[in-house]
C-alpha positions as CSV (number, residue, x, y, z in Angstrom):
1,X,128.3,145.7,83.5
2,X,125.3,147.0,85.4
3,X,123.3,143.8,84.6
4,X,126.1,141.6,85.9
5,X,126.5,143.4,89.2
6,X,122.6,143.3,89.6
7,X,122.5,139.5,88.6
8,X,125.6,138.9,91.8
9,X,123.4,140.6,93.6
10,X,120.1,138.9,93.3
11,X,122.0,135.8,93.7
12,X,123.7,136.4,97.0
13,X,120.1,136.9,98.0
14,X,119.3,133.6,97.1
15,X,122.6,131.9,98.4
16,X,123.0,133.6,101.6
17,X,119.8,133.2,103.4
18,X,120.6,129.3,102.7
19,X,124.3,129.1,103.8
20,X,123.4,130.3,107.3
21,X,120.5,128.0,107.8
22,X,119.6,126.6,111.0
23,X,120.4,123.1,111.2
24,X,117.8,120.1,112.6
25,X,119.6,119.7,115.7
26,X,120.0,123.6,116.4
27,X,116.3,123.9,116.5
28,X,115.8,121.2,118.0
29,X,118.3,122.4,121.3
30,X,117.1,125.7,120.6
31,X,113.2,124.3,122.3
32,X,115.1,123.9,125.2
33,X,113.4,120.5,126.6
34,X,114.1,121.0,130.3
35,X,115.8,117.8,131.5
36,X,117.1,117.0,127.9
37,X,120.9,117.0,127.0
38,X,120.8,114.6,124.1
39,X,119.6,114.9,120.5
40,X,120.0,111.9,118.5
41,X,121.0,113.0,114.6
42,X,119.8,110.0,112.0
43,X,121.9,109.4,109.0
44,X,120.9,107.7,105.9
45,X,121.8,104.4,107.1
46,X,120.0,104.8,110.8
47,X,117.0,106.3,109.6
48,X,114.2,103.9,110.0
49,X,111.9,105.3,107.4
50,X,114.8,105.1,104.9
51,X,113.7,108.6,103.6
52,X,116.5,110.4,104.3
53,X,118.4,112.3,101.2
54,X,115.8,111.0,99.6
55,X,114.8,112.7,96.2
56,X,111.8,114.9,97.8
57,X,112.5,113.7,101.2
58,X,113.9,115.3,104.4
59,X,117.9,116.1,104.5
60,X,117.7,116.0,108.3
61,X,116.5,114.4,111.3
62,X,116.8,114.4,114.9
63,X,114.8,112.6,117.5
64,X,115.0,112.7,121.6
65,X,113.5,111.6,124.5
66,X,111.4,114.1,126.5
67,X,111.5,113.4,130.3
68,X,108.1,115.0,130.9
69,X,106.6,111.4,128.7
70,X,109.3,109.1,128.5
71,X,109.5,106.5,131.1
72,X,112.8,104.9,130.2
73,X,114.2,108.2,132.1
74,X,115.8,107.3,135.6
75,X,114.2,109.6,138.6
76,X,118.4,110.8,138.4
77,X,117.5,112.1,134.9
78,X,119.8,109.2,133.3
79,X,118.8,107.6,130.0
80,X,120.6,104.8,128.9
81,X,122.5,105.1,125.8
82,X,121.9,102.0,124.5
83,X,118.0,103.2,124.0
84,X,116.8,102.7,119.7
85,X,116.0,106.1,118.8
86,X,113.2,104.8,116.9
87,X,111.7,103.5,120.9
88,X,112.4,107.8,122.3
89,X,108.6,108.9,123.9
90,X,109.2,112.7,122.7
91,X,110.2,114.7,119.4
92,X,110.7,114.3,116.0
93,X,112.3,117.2,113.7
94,X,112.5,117.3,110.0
95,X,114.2,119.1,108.2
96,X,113.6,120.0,104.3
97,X,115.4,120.8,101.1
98,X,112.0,123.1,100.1
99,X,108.9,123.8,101.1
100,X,106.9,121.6,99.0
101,X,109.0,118.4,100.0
102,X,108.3,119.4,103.4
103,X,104.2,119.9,102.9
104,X,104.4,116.7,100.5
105,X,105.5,114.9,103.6
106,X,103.3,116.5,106.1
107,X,100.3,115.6,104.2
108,X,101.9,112.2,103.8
109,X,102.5,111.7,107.6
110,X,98.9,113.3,108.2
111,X,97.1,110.5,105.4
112,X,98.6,107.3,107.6
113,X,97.4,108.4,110.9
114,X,93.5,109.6,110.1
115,X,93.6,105.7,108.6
116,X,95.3,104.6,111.8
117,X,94.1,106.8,114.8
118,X,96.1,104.7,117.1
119,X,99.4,106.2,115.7
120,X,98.1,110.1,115.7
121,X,101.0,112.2,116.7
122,X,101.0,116.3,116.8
123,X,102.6,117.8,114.0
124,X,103.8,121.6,113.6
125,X,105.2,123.1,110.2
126,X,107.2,126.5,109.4
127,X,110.3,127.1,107.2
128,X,111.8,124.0,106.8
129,X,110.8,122.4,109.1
130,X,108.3,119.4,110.4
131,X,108.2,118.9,114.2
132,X,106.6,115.4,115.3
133,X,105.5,115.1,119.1
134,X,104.0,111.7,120.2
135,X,100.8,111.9,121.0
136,X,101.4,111.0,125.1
137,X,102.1,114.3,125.4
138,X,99.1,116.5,126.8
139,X,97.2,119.1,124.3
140,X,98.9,121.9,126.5
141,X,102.1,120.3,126.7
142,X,102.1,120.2,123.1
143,X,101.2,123.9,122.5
144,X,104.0,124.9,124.4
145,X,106.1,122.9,122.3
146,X,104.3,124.8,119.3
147,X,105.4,128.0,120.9
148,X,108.8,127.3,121.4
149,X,108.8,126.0,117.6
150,X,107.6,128.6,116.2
151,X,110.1,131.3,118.5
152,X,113.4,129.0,118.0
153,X,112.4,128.7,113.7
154,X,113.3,131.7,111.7
């Protein structure tokens, strides 16, 4: 009996940390992007790279515009709606089944721009997750990005 109670328990240990997870678009609200009141939330069908749910592949993704680098913002702070995702001047989050699948991909992501410099982005990793900036944003502008990544992720 003692060896079943102890086997429920290590398992709630490994069930419960993953039913409260935080979800793509949580972190990516939780960076608070001052100006930003959209996240757009990629399905399997929308997603361009066609990677996600993938076997060893990301099981979310959410992109937005940031207003501080996008010029498709109005001066009124309106975006038009209408906007591909895949066209958004910001962020990029991914999020991952494991933490392998998620380096597998960083390292992946990291490959194609050293052979293609004109496509660099900024990427950040922790938990789950991959954060993609484009690279328009300014080294300190993406730091501060970093930070709030690495306060929101738990």
């Amino acid at each position: 009996m003692r060896k079943k109670i102890l086997g429920f328990f290590l398992i709630c240990l490994l069930v419960t940390p993953l039913a409260f997870a935080q979800s793509a678009i949580e972190v990516a609200f939780g960076l608070k992007v001052k100006g930003l009141d959209f996240i757009y939330p990629f399905d399997e069908k929308t997603d361009p790279n066609e990677q996600l749910g993938r076997p060893n592949q990301y099981i979310e993704k959410v992109s937005w515009p940031d207003p501080l680098i996008d010029p498709k913002f109005e001066s009124d702070g309106y975006y038009d709606s209408d906007i591909d995702p895949i066209l958004f001047k910001g962020g990029t989050l991914e999020k991952f089944k494991n933490l392998a699948d998620r380096d597998r991909r960083y390292n992946y992501v990291k490959s194609v721009h050293l052979s293609d410099p004109t496509t660099n982005q900024y990427m950040y990793k922790k938990g789950l997750f991959l954060l993609r900036l484009d690279k328009t944003f300014t080294p300190t502008q993406a730091k501060e990005y970093e930070k709030k990544f690495n306060q929101v992720v738990k």
